[in-house]
PATIMAR-700526 format. One record per residue (C-alpha): x, y, z; residue in three letters. Coordinates in steps of 0.02 Angstrom, whole numbers, m for minus. Layout:
N
px	py	pz	type
X	Y	Z	ALA
...
***
This chain:
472
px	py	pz	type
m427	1689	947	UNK
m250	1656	910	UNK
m107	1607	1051	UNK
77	1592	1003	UNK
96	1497	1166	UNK
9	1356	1228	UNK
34	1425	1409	UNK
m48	1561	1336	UNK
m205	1459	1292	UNK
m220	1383	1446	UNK
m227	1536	1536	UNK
m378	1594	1435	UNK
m453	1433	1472	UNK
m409	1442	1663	UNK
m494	1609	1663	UNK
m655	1574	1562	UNK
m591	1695	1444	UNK
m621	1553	1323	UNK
m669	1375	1288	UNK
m594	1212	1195	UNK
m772	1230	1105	UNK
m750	1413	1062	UNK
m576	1385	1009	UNK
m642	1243	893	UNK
m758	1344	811	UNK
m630	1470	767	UNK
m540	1352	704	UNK
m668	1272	603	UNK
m733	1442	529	UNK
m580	1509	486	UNK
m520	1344	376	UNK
m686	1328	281	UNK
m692	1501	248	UNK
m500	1518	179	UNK
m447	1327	125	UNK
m521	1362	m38	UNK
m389	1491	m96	UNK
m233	1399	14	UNK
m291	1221	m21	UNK
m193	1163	113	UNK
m325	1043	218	UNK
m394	880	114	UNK
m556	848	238	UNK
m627	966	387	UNK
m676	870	519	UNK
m840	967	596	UNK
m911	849	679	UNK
m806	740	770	UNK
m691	902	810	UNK
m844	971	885	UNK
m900	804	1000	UNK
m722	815	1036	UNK
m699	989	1108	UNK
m868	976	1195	UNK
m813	837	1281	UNK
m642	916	1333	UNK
m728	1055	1413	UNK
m829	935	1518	UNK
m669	842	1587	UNK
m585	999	1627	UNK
m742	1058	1720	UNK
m728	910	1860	UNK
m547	949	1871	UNK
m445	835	1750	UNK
m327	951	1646	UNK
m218	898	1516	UNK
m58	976	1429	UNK
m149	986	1268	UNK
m320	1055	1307	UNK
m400	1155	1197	UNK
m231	1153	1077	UNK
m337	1136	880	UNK
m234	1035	785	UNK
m233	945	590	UNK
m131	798	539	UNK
m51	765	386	UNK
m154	660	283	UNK
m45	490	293	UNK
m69	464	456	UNK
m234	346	501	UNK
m382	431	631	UNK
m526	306	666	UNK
m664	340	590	UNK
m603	444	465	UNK
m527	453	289	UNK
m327	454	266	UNK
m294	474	92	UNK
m86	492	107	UNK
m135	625	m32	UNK
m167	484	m156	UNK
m289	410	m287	UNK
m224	267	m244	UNK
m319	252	m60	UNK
m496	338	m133	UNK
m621	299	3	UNK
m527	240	112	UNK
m574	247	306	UNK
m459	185	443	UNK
m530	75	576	UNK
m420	125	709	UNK
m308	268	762	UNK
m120	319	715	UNK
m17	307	889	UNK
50	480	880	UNK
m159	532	840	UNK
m207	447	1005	UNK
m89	523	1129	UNK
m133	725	1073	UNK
m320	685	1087	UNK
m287	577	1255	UNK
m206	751	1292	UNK
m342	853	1235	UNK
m291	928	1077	UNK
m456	938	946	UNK
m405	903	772	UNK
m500	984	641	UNK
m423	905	495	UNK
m334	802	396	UNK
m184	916	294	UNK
m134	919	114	UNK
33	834	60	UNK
139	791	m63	UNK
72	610	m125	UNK
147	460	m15	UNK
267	618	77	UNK
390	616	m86	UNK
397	786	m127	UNK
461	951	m66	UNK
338	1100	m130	UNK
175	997	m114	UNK
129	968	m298	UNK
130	792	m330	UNK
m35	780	m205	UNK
m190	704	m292	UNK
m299	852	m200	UNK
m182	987	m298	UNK
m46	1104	m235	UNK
m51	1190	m62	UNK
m19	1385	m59	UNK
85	1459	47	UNK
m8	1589	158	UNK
139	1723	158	UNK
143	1716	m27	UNK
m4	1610	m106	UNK
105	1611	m294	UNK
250	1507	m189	UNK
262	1316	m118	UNK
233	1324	73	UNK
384	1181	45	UNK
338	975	59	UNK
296	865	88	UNK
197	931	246	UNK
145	1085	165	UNK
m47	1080	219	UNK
16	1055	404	UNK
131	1215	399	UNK
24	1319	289	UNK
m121	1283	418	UNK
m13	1341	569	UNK
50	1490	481	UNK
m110	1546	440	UNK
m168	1534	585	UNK
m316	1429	569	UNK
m227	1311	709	UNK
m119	1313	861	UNK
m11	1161	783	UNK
m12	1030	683	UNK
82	866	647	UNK
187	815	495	UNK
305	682	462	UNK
484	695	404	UNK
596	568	309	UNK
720	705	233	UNK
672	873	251	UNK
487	863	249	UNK
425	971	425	UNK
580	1073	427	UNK
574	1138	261	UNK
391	1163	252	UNK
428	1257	431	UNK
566	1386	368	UNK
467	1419	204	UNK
316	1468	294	UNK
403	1567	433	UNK
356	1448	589	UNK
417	1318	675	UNK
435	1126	658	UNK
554	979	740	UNK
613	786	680	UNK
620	700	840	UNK
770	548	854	UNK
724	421	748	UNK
647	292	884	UNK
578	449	1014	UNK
409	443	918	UNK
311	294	858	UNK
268	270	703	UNK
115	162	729	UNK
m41	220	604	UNK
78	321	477	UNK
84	258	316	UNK
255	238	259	UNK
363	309	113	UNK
528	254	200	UNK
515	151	370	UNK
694	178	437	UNK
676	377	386	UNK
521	410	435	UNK
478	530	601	UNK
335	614	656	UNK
326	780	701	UNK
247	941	767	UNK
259	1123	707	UNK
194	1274	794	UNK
225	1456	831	UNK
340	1444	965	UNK
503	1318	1005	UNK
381	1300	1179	UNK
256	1229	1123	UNK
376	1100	1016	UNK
430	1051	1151	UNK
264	1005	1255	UNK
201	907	1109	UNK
351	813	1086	UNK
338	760	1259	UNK
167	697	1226	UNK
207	613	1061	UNK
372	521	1153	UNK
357	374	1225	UNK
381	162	1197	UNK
257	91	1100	UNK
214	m85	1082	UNK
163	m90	910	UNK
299	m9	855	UNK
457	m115	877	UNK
568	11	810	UNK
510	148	943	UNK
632	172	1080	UNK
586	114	1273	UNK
714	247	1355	UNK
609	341	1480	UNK
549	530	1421	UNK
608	682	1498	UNK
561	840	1519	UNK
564	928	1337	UNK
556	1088	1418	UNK
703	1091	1552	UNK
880	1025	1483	UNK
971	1070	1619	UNK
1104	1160	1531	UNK
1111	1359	1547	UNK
1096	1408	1369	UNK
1222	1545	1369	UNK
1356	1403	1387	UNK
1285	1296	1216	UNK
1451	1276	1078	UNK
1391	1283	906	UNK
1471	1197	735	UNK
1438	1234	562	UNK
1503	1169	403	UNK
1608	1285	298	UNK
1534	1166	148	UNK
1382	1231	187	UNK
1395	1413	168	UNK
1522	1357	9	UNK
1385	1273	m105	UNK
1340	1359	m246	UNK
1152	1330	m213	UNK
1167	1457	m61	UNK
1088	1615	m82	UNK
1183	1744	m47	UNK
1085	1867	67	UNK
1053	1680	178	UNK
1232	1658	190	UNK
1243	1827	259	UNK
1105	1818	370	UNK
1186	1647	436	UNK
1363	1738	440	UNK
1297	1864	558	UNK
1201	1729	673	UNK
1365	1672	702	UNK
1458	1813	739	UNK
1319	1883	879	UNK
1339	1707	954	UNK
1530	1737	960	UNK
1506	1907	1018	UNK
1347	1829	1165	UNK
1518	1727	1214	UNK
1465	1560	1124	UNK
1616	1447	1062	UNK
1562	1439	893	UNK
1669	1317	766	UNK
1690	1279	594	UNK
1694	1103	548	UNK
1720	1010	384	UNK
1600	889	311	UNK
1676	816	143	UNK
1529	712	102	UNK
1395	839	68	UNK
1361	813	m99	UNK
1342	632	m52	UNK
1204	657	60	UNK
1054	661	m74	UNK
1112	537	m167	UNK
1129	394	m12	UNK
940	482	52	UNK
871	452	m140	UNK
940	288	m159	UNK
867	207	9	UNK
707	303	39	UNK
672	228	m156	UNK
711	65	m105	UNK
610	73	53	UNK
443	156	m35	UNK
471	8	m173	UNK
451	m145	m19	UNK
327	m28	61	UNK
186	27	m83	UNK
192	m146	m130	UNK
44	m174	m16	UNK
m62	m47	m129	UNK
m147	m164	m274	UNK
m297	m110	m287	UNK
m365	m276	m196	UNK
m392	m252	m32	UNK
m434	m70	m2	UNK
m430	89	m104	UNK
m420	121	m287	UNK
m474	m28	m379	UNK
m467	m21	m594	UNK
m632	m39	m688	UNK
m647	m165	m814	UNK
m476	m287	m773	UNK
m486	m457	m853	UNK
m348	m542	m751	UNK
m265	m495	m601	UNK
m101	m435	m671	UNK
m206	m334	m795	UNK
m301	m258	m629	UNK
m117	m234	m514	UNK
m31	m157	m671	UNK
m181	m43	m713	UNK
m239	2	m533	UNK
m52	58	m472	UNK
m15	149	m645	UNK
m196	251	m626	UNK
m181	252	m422	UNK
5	324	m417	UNK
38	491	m474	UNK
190	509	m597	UNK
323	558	m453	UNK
277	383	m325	UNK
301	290	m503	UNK
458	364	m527	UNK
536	323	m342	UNK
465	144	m329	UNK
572	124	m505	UNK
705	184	m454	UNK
698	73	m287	UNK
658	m71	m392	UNK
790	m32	m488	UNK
936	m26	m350	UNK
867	m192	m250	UNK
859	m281	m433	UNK
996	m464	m432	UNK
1160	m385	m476	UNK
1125	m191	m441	UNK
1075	m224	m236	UNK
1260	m225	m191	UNK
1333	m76	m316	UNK
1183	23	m273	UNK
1079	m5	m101	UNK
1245	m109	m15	UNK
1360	35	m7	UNK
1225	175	7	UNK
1210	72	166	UNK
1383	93	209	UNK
1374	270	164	UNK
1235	284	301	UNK
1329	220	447	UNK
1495	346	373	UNK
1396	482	383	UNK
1314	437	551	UNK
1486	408	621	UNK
1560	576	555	UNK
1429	663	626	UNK
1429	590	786	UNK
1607	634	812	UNK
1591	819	753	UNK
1416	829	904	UNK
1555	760	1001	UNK
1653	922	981	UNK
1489	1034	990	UNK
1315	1059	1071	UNK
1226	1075	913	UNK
1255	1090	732	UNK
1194	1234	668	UNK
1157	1285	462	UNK
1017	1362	366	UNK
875	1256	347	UNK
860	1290	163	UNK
967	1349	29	UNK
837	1482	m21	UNK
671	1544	20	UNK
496	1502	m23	UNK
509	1474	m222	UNK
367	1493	m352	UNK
231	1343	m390	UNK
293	1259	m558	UNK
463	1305	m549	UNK
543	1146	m510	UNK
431	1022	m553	UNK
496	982	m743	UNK
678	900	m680	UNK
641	800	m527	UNK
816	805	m472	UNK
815	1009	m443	UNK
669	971	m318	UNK
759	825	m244	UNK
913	951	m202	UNK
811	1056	m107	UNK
851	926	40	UNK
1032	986	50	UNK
1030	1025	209	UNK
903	927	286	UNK
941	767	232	UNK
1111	711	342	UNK
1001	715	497	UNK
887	587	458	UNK
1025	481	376	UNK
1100	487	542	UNK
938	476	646	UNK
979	629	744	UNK
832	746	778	UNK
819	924	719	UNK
730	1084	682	UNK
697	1247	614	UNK
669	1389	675	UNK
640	1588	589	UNK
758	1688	551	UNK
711	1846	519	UNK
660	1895	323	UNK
745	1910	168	UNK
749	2056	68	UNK
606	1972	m43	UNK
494	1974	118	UNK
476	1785	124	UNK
567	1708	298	UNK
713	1631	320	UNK
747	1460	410	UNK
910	1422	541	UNK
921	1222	574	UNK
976	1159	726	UNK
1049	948	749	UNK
1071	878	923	UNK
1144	728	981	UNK
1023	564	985	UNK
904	589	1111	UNK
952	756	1143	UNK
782	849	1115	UNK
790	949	1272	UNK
961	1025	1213	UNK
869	1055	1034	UNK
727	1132	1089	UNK
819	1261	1236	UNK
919	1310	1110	UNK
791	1351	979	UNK
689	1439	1116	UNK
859	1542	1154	UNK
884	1597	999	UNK
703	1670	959	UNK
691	1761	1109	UNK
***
């Protein structure tokens, strides 16, 4: 049984049309049956999904009713769930079981939500079509000869498939917004801070969000609110009280739009997306929306400040994997340089040895300051000229991608065509803003089409009215 709507869910519940049992069975069925051919889920998790769901239905029997009941859920694979494996999609962390659970886990099953799963991924999250996993590539559901986009490409293939109401992904550049718009669903970067990051193993610590998607900008929105929230194991998560995710206040017939004529002017652009775009615009215009064009002359500087700190962050952070304490360990080492050198080059796939280089590289004696110094002042440029152009405007507003849905194996022999898929994703994270995608309607090819939506810091209600304006 399949709900677009988590309202919708609980309203079968509230009637006995259903149960959180039933809906985990479904769930569990229809992912054994069709993971095979999508590849998109590294572990089912039968039994503990079905303790879970039994013991959901009990609680809501004496009375006690949560905002996620019954809601069937997987989570990317690089974030920790006692008991069970997290692999971050790597050889490197082979047989590895986490003793305790991820924050962001613990607060959907505190609010009833059964996950089934842990999802495929790009290895480590560095990736955008989810090939570089140790378990394979994913499939996308809508077109199993395409990329269901990375690096959270198990999470949206599972939602889009329907084998689950939602699931959660994490984001450092693009990775649960593109994966959303190339599969056709939805999917949101909270503010860096709104969400901890407590139990995710991390690619790039001051990037790094976690995130739902699901079939409606609704049902974003309640799960957000769930995720949100202070943390104290999580110094970097913000304390500032969380409000309603549903409710921003604002009428959204009043929300001002910008866009950035650079955008639509990159050569990367397909055409029949610019159009589409183009006349998104004009219907706002014509719905009586100010709608503005700004300038942003630093586009073509956003990869290259995302590529040169998120390196230099995964270099500091996948230090910790050695092949001593847990995880992949290399037969046969005589010393233990011979076993780090030989357990990282045989754990790592070839694109996590390629960004810990290049990180190395840029916070090496004498390249830190040309290299990782002023990508850091780049940072705080960007996140100051974006800042003043939300100042002018509700929400920025762009495609999410510059194409749709491409073929497995089509960008995978020159690294930096895959890392320019983040075009357009990228200058929200660098600035720490959240965002999302949502559909917009199909392209001639048949595949969907992704619009992207930025709001101010903090500013999630705004984001996800909006997005729930504009699909209705």
């Amino acid at each position: 049984m399949t709900f677009d709507r988590i309202e919708d869910l609980h309203r079968a519940l509230d009637s006995g049309q259903t149960t959180c049992a039933a809906l985990a069975e479904d769930s569990l069925r229809r992912a054994a049956a069709e993971n095979p051919h999508l590849n998109a889920l590294a572990e089912i998790f039968n039994d503990s999904a079905r303790a879970h769901a039994a013991a959901v239905d009990e609680r809501r029997a004496r009375g006690d009713r949560r905002a996620l009941d019954g809601v069937t859920l997987v989570i990317k694979d690089n974030m920790v769930y006692a008991g069970h494996a997290a692999g971050a999609s790597s050889k490197i962390l082979t047989g590895f079981v986490s003793p305790y659970s991820a924050t962001a886990v613990q607060r959907v099953l505190d609010a009833g939500a059964v996950i089934i799963g842990r999802a495929n991924s790009d290895e480590f999250a560095m990736g955008s079509s989810n090939e570089t996993s140790a378990y394979g590539p994913v499939r996308n559901p809508l077109d199993p000869s395409r990329t269901p986009g990375g690096s959270s490409g198990g999470s949206a293939a599972a939602v889009a498939a329907g084998w689950v109401h939602a699931a959660l992904g994490s984001d450092t550049g693009g990775s649960i917004r593109q994966p959303a718009s190339f599969c056709g669903i939805f999917g949101a970067k909270p503010t860096y801070g709104r969400v901890s990051r407590y139990g995710l193993i991390a690619y790039a610590s001051s990037f790094d969000q976690i995130g739902p998607f699901a079939r409606s900008a609704s049902d974003l929105a309640r799960i957000t609110e769930v995720l949100a929230g202070a943390d104290e194991f999580d110094s970097t998560c913000s304390d500032r009280s969380v409000p309603s995710m549903t409710d921003s206040g604002q009428d959204p017939a009043t929300l001002r739009f910008g866009y950035y004529q650079e955008v639509l002017d990159n050569p990367a652009l397909d055409p029949e997306l610019r159009a589409a775009f183009m006349a998104k615009m004009d219907a706002l215009r014509t719905a009586g929306h100010h709608v503005e064009a700004l300038r942003f002359d630093n586009l073509d500087a956003l990869v290259p400040i995302y590529y040169i700190l998120t390196t230099a962050e995964a270099s500091a952070n996948l230090a910790r994997f050695d092949g001593v304490r847990y995880g992949y360990r290399a037969e046969g080492a005589k010393t233990l340089e011979e076993l780090y050198r030989r357990s990282r080059s045989e754990g790592f796939g070839t694109e996590v040895q390629r960004r810990i280089l290049l990180g190395t590289f840029v916070l090496r004696s004498g390249f830190f300051d040309a290299y990782y110094g002023k990508a850091q002042k780049a940072r705080r440029a960007v996140q100051d000229a974006t800042n003043a152009d939300l100042a002018k405007v509700d929400l920025l507003i762009s495609p999410t991608t510059p194409h749709t849905a491409f073929e497995l194996g089509r960008e995978t022999s020159d690294p930096t065509v895959m890392y320019l898929e983040d075009v357009f994703t990228v200058q929200a994270p660098i600035a720490g803003l959240p965002a999302l995608s949502l559909p917009m309607g199909l392209h001639s090819n048949g595949l969907p089409m992704g619009l992207h939506l930025t709001a101010k810091a903090f500013d999630e209600p705004t984001l996800f009215r909006a997005a729930e304006y504009l699909s209705s």
